[in-house]
N, CA, C and O atoms as a GROMACS GRO file, in nm:
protein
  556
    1UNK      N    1   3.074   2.033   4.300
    1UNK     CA    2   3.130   2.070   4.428
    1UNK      C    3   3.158   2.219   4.430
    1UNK      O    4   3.198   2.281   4.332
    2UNK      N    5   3.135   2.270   4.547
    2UNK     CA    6   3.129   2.436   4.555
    2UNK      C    7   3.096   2.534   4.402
    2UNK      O    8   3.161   2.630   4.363
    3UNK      N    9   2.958   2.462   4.328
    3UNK     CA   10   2.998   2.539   4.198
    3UNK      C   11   3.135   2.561   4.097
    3UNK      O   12   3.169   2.653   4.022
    4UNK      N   13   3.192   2.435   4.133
    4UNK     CA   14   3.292   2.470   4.008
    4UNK      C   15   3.260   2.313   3.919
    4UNK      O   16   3.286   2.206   3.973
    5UNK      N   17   3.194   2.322   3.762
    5UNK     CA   18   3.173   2.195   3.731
    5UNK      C   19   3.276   2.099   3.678
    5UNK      O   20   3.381   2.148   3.634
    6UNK      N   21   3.264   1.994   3.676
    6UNK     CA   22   3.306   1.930   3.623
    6UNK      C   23   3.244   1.775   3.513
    6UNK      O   24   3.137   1.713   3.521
    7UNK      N   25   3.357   1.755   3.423
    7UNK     CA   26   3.294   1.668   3.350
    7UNK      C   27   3.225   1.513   3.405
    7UNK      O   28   3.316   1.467   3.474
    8UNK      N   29   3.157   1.453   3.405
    8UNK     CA   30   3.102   1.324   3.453
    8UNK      C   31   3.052   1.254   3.353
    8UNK      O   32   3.022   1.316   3.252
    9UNK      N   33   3.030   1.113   3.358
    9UNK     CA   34   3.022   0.986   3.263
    9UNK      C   35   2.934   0.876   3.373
    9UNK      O   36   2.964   0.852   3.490
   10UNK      N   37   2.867   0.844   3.328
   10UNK     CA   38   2.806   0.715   3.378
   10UNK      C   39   2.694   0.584   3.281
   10UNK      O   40   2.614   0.609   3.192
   11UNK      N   41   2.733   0.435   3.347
   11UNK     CA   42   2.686   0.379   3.269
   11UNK      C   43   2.567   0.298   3.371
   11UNK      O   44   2.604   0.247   3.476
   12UNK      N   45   2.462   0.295   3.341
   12UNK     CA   46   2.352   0.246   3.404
   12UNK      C   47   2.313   0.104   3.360
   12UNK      O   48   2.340   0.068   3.246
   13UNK      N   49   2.242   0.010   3.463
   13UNK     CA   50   2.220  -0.082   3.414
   13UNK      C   51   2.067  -0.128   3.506
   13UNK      O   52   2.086  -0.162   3.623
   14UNK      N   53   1.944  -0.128   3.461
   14UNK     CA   54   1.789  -0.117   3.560
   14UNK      C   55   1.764  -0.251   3.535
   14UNK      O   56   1.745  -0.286   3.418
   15UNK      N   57   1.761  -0.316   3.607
   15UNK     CA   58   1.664  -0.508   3.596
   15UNK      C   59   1.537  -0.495   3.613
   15UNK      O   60   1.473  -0.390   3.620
   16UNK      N   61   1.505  -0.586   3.620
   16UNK     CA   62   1.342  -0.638   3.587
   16UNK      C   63   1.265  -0.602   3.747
   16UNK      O   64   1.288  -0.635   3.863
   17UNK      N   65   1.178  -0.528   3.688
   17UNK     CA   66   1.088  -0.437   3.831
   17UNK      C   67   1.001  -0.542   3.885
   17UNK      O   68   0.940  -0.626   3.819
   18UNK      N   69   1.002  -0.528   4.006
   18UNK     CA   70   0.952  -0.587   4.124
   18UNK      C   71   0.800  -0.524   4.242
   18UNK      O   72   0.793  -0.437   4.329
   19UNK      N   73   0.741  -0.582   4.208
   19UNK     CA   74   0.631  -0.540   4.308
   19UNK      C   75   0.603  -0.520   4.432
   19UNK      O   76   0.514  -0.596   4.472
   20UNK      N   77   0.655  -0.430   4.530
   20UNK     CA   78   0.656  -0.429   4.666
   20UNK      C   79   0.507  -0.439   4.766
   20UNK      O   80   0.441  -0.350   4.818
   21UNK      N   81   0.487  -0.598   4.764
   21UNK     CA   82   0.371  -0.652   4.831
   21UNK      C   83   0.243  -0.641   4.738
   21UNK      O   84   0.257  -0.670   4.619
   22UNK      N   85   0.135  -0.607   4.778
   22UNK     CA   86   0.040  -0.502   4.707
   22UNK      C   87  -0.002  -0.377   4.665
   22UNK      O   88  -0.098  -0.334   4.601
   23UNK      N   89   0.133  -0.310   4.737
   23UNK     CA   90   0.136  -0.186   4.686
   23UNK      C   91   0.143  -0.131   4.567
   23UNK      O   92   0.148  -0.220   4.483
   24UNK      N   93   0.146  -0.016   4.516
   24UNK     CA   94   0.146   0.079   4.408
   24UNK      C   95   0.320   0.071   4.327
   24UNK      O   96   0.359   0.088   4.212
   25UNK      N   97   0.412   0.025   4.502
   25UNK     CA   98   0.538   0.085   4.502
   25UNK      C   99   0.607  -0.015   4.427
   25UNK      O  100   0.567  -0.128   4.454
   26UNK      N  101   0.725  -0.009   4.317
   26UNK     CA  102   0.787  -0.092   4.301
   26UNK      C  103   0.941  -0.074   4.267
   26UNK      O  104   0.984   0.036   4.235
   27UNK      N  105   1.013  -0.170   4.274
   27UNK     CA  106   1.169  -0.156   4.250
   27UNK      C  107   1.281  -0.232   4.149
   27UNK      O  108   1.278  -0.354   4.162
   28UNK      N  109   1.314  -0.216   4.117
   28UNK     CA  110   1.458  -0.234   3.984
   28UNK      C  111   1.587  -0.256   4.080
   28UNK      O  112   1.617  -0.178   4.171
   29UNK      N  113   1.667  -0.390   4.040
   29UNK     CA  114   1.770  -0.411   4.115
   29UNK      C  115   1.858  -0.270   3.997
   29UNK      O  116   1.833  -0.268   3.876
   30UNK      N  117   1.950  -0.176   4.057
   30UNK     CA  118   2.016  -0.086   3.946
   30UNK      C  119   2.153  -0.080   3.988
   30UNK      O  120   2.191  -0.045   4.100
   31UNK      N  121   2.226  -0.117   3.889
   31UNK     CA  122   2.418  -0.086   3.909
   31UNK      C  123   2.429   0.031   3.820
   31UNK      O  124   2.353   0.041   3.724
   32UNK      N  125   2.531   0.131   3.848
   32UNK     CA  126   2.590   0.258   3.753
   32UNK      C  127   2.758   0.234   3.769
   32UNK      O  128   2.802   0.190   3.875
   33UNK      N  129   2.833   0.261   3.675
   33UNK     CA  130   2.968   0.288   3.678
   33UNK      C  131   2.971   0.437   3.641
   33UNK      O  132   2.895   0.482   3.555
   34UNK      N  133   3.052   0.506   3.701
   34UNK     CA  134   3.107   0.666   3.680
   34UNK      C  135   3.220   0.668   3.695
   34UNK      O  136   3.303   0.608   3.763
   35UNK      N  137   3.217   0.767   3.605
   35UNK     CA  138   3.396   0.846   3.611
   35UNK      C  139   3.320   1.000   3.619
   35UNK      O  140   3.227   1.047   3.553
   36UNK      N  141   3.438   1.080   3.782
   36UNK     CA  142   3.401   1.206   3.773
   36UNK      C  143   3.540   1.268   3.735
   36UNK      O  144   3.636   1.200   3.771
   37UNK      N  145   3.572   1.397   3.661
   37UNK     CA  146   3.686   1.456   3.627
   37UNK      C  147   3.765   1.522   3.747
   37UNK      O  148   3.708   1.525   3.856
   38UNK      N  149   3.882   1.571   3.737
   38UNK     CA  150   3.920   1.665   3.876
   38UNK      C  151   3.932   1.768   3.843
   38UNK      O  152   3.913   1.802   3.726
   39UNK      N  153   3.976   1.872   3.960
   39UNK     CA  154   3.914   2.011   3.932
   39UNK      C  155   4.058   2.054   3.943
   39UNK      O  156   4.158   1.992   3.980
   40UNK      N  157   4.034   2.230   3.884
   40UNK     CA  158   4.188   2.268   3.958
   40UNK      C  159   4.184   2.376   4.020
   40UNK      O  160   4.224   2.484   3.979
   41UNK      N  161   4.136   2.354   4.119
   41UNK     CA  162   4.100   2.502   4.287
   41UNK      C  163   4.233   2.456   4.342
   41UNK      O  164   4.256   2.354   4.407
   42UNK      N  165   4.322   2.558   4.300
   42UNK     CA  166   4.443   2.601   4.353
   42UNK      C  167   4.473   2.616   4.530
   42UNK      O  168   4.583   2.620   4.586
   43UNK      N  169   4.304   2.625   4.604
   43UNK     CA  170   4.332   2.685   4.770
   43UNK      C  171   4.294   2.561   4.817
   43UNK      O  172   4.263   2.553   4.936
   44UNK      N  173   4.292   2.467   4.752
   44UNK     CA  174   4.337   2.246   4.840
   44UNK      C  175   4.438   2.231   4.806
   44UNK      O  176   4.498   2.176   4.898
   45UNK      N  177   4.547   2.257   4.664
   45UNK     CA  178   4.632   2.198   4.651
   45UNK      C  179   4.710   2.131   4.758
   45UNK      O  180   4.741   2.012   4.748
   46UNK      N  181   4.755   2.232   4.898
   46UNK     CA  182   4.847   2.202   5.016
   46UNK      C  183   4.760   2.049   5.091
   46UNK      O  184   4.821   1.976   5.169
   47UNK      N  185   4.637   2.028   5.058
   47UNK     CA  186   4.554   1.950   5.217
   47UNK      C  187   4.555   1.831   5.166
   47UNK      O  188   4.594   1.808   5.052
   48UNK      N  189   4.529   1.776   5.217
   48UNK     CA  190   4.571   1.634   5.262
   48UNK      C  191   4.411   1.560   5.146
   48UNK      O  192   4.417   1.439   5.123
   49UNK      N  193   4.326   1.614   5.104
   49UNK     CA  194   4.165   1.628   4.995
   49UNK      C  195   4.196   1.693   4.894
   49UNK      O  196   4.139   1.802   4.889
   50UNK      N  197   4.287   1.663   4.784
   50UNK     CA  198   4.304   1.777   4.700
   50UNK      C  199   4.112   1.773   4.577
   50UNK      O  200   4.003   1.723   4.604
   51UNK      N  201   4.138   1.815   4.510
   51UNK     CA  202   4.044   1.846   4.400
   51UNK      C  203   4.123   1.800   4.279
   51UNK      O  204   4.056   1.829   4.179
   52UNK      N  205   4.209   1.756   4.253
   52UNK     CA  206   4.237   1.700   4.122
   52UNK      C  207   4.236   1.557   4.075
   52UNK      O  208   4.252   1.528   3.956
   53UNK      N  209   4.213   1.443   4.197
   53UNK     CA  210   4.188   1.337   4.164
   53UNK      C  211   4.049   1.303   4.097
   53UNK      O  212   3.936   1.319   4.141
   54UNK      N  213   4.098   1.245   3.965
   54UNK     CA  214   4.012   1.180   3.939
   54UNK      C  215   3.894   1.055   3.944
   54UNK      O  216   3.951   0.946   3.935
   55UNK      N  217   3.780   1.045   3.953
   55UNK     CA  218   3.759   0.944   4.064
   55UNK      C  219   3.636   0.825   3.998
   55UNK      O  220   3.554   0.871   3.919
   56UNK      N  221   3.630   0.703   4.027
   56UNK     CA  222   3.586   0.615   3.965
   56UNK      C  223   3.484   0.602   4.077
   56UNK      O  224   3.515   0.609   4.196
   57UNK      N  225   3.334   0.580   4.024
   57UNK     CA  226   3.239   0.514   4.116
   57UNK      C  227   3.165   0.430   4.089
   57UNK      O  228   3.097   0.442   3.987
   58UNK      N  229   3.147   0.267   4.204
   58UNK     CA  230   3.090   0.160   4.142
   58UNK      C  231   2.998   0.147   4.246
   58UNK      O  232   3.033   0.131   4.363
   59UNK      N  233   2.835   0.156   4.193
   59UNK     CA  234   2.728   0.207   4.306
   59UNK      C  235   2.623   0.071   4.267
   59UNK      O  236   2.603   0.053   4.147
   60UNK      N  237   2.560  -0.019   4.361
   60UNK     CA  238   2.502  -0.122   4.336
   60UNK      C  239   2.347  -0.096   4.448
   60UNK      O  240   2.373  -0.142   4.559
   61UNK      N  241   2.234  -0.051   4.443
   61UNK     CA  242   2.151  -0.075   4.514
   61UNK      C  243   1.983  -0.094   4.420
   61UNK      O  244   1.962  -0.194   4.351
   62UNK      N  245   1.869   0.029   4.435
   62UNK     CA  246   1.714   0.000   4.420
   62UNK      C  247   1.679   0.088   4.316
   62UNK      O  248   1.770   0.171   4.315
   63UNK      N  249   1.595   0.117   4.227
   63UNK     CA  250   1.530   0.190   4.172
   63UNK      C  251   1.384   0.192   4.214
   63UNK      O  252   1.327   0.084   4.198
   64UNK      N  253   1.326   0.271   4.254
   64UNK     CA  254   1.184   0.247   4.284
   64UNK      C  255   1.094   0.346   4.217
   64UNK      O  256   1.124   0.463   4.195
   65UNK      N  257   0.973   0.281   4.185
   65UNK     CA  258   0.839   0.352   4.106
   65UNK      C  259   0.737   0.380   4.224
   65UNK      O  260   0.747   0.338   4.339
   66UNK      N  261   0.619   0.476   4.163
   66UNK     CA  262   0.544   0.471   4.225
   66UNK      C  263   0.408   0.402   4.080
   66UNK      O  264   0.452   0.348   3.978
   67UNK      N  265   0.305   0.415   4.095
   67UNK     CA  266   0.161   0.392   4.018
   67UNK      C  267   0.167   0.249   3.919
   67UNK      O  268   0.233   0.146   3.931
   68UNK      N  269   0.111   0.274   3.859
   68UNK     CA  270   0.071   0.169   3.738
   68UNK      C  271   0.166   0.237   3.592
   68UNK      O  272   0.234   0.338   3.569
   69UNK      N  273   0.122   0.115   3.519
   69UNK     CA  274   0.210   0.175   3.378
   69UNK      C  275   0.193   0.280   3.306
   69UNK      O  276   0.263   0.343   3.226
   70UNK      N  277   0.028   0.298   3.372
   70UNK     CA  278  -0.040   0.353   3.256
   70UNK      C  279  -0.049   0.526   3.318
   70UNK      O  280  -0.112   0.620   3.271
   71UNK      N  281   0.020   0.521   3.412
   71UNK     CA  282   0.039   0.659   3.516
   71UNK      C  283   0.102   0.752   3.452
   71UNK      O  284   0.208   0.722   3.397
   72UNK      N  285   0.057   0.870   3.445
   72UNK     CA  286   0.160   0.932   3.380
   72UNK      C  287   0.279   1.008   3.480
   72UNK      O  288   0.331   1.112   3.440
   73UNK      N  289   0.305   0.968   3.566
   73UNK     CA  290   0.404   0.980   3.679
   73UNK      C  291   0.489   0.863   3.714
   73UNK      O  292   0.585   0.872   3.791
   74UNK      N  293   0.458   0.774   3.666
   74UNK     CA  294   0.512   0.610   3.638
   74UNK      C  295   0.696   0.599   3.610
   74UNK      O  296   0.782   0.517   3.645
   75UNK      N  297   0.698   0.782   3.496
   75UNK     CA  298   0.813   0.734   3.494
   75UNK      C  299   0.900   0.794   3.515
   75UNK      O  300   0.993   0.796   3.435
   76UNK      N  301   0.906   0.911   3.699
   76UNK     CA  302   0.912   0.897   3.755
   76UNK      C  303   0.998   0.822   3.868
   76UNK      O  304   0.937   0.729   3.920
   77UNK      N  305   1.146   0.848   3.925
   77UNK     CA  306   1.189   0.725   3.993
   77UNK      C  307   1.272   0.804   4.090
   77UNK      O  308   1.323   0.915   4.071
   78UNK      N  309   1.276   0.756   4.159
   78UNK     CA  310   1.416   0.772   4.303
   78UNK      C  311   1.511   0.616   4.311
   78UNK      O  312   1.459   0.505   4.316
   79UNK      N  313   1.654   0.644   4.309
   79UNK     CA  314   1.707   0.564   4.340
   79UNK      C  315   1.844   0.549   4.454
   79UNK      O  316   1.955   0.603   4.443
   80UNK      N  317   1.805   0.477   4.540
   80UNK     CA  318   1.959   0.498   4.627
   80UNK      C  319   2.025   0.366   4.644
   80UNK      O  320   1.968   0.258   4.650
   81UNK      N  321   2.189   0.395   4.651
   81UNK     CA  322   2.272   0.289   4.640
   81UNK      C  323   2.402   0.338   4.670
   81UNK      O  324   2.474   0.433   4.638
   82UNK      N  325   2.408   0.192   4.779
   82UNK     CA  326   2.570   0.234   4.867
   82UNK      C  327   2.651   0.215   4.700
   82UNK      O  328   2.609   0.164   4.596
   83UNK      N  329   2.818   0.296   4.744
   83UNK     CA  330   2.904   0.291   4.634
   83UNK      C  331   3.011   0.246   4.702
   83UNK      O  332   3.025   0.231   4.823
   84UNK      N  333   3.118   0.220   4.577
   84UNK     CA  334   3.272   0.252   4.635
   84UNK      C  335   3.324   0.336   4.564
   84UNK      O  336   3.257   0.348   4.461
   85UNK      N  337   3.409   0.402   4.565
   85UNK     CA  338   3.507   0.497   4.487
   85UNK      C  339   3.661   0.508   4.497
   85UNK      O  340   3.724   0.464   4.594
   86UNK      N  341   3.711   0.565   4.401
   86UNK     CA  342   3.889   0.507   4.404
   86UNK      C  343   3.927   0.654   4.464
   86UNK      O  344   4.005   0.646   4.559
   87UNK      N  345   3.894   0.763   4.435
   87UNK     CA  346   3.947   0.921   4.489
   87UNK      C  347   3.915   0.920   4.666
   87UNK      O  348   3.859   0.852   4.752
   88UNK      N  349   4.008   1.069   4.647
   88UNK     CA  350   4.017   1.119   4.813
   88UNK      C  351   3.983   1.268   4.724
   88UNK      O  352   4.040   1.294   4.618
   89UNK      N  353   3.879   1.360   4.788
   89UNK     CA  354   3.861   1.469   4.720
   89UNK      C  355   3.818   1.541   4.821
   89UNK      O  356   3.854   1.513   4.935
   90UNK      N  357   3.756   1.617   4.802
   90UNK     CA  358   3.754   1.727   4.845
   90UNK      C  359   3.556   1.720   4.894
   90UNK      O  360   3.494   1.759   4.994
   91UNK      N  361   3.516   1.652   4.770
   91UNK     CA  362   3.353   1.646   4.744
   91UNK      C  363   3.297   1.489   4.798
   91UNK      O  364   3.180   1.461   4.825
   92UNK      N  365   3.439   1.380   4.808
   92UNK     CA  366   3.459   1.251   4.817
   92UNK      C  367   3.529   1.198   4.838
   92UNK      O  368   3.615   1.145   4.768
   93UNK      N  369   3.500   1.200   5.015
   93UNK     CA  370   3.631   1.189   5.081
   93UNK      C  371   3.669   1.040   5.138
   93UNK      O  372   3.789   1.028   5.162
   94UNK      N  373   3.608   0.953   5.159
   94UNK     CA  374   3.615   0.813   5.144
   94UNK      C  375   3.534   0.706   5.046
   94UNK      O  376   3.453   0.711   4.954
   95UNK      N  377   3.609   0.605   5.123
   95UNK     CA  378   3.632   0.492   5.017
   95UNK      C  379   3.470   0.459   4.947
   95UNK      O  380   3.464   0.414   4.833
   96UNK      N  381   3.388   0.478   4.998
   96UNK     CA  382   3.276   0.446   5.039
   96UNK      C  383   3.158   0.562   5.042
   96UNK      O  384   3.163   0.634   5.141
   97UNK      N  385   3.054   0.590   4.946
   97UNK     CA  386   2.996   0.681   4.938
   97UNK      C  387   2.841   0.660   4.913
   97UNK      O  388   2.820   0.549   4.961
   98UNK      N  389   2.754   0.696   4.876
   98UNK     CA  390   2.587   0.709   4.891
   98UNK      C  391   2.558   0.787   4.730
   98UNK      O  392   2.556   0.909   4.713
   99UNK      N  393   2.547   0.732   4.675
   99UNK     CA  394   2.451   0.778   4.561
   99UNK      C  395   2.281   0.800   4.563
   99UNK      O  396   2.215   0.699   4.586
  100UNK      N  397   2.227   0.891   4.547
  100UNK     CA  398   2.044   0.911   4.560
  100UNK      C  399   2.047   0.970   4.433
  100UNK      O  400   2.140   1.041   4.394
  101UNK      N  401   1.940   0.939   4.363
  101UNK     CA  402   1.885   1.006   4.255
  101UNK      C  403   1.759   1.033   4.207
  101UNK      O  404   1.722   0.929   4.154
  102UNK      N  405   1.668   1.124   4.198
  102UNK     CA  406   1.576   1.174   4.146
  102UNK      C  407   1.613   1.205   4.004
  102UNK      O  408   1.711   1.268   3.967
  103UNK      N  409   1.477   1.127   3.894
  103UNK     CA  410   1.482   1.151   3.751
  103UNK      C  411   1.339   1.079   3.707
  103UNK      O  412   1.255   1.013   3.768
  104UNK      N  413   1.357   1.130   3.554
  104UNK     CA  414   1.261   1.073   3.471
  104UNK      C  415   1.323   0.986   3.361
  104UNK      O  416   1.417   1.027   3.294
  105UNK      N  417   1.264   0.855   3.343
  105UNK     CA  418   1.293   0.749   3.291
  105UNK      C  419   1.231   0.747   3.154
  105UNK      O  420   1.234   0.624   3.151
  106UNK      N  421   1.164   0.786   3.008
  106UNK     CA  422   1.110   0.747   2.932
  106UNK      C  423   1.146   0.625   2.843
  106UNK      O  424   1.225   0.554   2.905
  107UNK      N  425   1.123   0.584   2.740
  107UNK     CA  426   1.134   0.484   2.695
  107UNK      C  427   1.303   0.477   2.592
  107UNK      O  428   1.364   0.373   2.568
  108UNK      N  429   1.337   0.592   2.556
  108UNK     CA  430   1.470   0.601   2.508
  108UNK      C  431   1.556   0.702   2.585
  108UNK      O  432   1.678   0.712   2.571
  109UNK      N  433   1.486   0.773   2.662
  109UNK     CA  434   1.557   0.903   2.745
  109UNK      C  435   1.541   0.908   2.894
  109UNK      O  436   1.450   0.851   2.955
  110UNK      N  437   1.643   0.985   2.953
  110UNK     CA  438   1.594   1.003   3.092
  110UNK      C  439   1.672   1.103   3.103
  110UNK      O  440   1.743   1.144   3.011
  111UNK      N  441   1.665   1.172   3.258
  111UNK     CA  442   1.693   1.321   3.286
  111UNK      C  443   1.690   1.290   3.449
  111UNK      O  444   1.579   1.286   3.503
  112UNK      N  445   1.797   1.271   3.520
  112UNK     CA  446   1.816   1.275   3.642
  112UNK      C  447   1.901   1.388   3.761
  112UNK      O  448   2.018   1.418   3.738
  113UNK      N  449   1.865   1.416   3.826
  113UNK     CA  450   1.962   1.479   3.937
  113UNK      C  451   2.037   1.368   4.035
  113UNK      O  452   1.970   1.272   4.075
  114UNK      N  453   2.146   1.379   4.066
  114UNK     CA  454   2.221   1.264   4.133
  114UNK      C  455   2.279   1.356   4.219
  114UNK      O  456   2.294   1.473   4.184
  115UNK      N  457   2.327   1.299   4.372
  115UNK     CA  458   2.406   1.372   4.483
  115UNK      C  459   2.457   1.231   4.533
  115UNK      O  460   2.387   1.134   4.561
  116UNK      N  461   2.597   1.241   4.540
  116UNK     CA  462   2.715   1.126   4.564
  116UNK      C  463   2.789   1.181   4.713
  116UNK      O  464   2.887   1.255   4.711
  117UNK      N  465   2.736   1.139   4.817
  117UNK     CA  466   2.818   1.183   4.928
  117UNK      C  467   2.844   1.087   5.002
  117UNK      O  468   2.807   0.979   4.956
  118UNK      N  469   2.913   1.084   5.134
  118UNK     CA  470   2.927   0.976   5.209
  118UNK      C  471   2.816   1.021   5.345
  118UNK      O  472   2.840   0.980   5.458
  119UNK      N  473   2.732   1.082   5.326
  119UNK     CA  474   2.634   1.105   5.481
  119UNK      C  475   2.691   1.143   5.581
  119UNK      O  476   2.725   1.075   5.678
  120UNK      N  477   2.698   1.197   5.573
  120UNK     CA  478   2.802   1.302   5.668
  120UNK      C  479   2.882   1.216   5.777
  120UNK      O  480   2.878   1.242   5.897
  121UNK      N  481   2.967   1.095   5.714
  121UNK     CA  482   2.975   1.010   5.826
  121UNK      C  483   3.135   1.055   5.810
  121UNK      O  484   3.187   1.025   5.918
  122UNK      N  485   3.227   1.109   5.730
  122UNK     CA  486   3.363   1.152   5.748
  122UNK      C  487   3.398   1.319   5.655
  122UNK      O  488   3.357   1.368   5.550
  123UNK      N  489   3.477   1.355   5.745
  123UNK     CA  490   3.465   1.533   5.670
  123UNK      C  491   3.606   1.493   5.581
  123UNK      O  492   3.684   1.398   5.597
  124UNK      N  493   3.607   1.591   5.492
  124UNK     CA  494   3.500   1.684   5.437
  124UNK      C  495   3.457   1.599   5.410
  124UNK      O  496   3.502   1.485   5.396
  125UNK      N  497   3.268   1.680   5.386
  125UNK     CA  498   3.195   1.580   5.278
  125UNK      C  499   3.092   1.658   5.217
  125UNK      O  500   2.971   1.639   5.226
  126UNK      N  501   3.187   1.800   5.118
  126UNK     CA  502   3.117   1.837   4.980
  126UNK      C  503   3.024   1.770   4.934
  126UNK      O  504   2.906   1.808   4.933
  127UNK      N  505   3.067   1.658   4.886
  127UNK     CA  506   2.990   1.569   4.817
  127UNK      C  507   2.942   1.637   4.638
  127UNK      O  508   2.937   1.758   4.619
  128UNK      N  509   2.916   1.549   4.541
  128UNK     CA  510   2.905   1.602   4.456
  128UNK      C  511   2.736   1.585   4.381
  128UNK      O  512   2.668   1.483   4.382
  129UNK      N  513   2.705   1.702   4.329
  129UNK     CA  514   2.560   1.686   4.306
  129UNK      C  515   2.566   1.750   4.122
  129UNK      O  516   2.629   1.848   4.082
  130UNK      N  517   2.501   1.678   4.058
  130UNK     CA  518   2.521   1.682   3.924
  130UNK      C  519   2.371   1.701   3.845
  130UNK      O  520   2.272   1.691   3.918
  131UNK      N  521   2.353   1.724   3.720
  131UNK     CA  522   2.275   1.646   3.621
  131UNK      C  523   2.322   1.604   3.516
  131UNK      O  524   2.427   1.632   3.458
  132UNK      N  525   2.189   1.492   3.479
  132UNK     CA  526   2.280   1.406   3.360
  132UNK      C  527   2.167   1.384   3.307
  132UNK      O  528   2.061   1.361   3.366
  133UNK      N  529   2.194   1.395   3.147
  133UNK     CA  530   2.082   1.340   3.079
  133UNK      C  531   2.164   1.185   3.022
  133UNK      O  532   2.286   1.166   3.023
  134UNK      N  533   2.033   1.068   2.967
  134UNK     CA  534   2.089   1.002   2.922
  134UNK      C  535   2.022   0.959   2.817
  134UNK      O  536   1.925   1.023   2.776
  135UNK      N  537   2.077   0.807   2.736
  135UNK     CA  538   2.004   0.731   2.664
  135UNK      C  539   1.996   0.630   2.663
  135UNK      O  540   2.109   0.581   2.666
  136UNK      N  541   1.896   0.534   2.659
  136UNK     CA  542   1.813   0.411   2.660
  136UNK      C  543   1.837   0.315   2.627
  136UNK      O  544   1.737   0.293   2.558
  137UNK      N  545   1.926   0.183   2.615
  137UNK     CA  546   1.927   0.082   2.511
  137UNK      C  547   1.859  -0.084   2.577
  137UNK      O  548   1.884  -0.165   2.666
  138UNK      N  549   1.781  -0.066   2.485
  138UNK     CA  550   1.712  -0.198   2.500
  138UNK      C  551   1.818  -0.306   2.444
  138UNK      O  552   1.881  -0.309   2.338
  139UNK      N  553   1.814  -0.416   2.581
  139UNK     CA  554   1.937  -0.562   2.553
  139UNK      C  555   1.881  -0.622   2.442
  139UNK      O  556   1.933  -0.722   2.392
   0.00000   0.00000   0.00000
């Protein structure tokens, strides 16, 4: 949020991919849990959105592919999914927020960009945009 970072945590969970018709396109039912840290920008303290709550997010929607396995763009993904969240912030300002993510998935690693906002449906709405690398565990 406005360039000042903060720490973030998330736990991912991708199900069993799905074939959309005959297409190329396919999708992963995907849940994430996050914790984002709070900040301390001294010029919200007074407003009613401060920046120091800390804030929990529980985001349930799609993962989708494009090609075959054997693609080397396969892995490759966009994912979006309504959330809820426990903070009032500054970046996340209701109950209720939008997770999208662009990343690469490999077989033990991945590397995503994520942006958590509510769609401009209540102000403020900073919204928070991150990267995260992660790691892989097969159940």
């Amino acid at each position: 949020m406005d360039s000042y970072a903060v720490n973030a945590v998330f736990v991912e969970g991708v199900f069993d991919e799905h074939r959309i018709g005959n297409s190329r396109f396919s999708w992963s039912p995907d849940v994430s849990l996050g914790w984002l840290d709070g900040r301390d920008i001294a010029r919200f303290d007074g407003s009613r959105y401060t920046t120091r709550d800390q804030v929990w997010v529980l985001a349930g929607g799609a993962r989708f592919h494009y090609g075959d396995a054997d693609d080397w763009y396969r892995s490759l993904f966009f994912s979006f999914q309504p959330a809820l969240q426990t903070g009032r912030t500054q970046a996340l300002s209701t109950p209720y927020e939008f997770v999208s993510t662009l990343g690469w998935q490999g077989r033990r690693f991945s590397v995503q960009v994520r942006h958590i906002s509510n769609g401009n449906l209540h102000h403020p709405n900073r919204g928070e945009t991150m990267a995260l690398v992660g790691v892989a565990f097969d159940p």
